[in-house]
N, C-alpha and C positions, 0 to 999 in steps of 0.2 A: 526220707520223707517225714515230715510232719507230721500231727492228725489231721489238720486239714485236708492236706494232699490226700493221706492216709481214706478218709470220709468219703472225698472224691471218686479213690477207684472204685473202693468197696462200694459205691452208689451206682455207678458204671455195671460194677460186676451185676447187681440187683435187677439194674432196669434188664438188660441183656437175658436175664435169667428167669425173674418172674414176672417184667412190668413193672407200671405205676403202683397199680392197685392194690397188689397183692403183695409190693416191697413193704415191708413195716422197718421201721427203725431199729429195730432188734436185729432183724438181718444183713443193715448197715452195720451197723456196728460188729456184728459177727464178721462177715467179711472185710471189714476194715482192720480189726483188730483197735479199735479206737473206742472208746465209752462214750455211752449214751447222752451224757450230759456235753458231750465236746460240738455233738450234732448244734443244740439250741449256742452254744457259745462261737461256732466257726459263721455259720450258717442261719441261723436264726430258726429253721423248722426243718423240719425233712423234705418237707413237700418244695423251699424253697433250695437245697442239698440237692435232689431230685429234678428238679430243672435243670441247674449250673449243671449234673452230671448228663440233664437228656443233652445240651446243647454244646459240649466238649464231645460226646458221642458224635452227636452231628458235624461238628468241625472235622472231628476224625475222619469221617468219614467223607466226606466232601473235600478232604487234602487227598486221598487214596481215589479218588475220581478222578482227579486232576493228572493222576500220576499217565504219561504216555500218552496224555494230548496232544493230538498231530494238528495240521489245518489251521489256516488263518482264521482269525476272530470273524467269526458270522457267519463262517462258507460250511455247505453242508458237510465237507469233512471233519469239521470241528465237531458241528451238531454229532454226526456218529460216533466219531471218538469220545465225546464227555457220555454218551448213554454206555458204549462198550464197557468205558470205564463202569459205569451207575450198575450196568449190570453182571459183568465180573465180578461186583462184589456182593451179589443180593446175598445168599448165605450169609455171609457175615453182619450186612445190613437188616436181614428180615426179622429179629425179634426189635433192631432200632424203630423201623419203620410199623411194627404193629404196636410201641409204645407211645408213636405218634399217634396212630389211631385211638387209641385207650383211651390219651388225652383229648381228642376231638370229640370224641365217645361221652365221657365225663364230665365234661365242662360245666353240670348244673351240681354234681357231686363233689369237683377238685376245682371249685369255682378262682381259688387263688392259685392251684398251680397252670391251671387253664390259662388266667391273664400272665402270668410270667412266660410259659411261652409263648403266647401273642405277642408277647412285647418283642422278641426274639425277632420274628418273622422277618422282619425289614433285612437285619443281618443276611438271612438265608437268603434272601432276592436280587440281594446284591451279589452275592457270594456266586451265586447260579447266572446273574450276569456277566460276570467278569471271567467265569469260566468258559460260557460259550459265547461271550464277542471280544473277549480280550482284552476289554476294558479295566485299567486299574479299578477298584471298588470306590479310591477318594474321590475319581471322576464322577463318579455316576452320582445322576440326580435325584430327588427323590419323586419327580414326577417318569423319569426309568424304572424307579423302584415300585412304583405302583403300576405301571402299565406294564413294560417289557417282563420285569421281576415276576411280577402276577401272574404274566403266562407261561413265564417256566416254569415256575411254582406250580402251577397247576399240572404242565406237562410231566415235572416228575411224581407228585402224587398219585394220579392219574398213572403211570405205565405203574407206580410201586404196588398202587390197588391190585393191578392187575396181577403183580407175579403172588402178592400175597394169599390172592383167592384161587387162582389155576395157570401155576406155573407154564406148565404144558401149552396153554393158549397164547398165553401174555406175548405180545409183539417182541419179535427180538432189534437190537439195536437197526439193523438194516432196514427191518422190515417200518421201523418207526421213522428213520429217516425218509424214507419212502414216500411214508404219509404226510409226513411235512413237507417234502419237496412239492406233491400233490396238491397241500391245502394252501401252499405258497401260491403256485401256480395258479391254479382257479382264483383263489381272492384276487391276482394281480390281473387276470382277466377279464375282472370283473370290477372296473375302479368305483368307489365309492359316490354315491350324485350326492 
């Protein structure tokens, strides 16, 4: 590998380890084994090193979801199978997901690395589309991206809050499917005037 590559893990390793906030560039470069000055030449700042490494993390992790999807694209066995997956891996996901938070947290302090992963998001919506209806990503529109995307988006946020603050309570994949079969239900009951 490269420095750049090199930059990359060691930014991986950081977030994973301490976070946004508390990663400094010196511990990049410690765990990269790469210098300081390579950060502002691959990358241009760390805070912009430190995005590219949140949203490689997040890809990561979102390929390790996918893994062992059963179920046709939309049907609730899909739905359960992509959370199974979402949560078989929280361990490994849960310092990813509480450096999401940091950033959601920060935004008036990491105001540029805030808009970097904003700009991000779209990708993620899609990504979470195409996982649970099956859809290639090129298909998908971007008024799917804002509507459909938005609500998974928020359904995964939303159960991640949950394991990050009390495991022990947090919905398990079944019990969440449940709830959507539920909230399916009643809305289609109920058609819109």
């Amino acid at each position: 590998m490269g420095h750049r590559e090199d930059l990359l893990e060691g930014a991986k390793k950081c977030l994973v380890e301490k976070g946004f906030v508390r990663t400094t560039a010196r511990d990049v470069v410690k765990a990269s084994g790469a210098n300081l000055a390579s950060i502002g030449y691959h990358y241009g700042s760390k805070d912009a090193l430190l995005a590219e490494a949140f949203v490689a993390l997040m890809q990561e992790l979102g390929a390790g979801f996918q893994e062992g999807v059963t179920g046709e694209g939309g049907s609730l066995e899909r739905f359960r199978a992509v959370w199974e997956g979402f949560l078989a891996q929280r361990e490994q996901a849960g310092p990813v997901w509480a450096a999401s938070l940091e950033i959601a947290l920060s935004r008036d302090r990491l105001p540029d690395l805030y808009a970097m992963i904003a700009a991000s998001q779209g990708e993620g919506r899609r990504g979470l589309i195409a996982m649970l209806t099956g859809t290639p990503e090129e298909e998908i529109s971007e008024r799917d991206e804002r509507t459909l995307g938005s609500f998974y988006q928020a359904l995964l946020n939303g159960l991640m809050i949950q394991w990050l603050f009390d495991p022990k309570s947090a919905a398990s994949a079944e019990e969440f499917t449940e709830g959507m079969r539920m909230a399916a239900t009643a809305a289609l009951a109920r058609p819109a005037e």
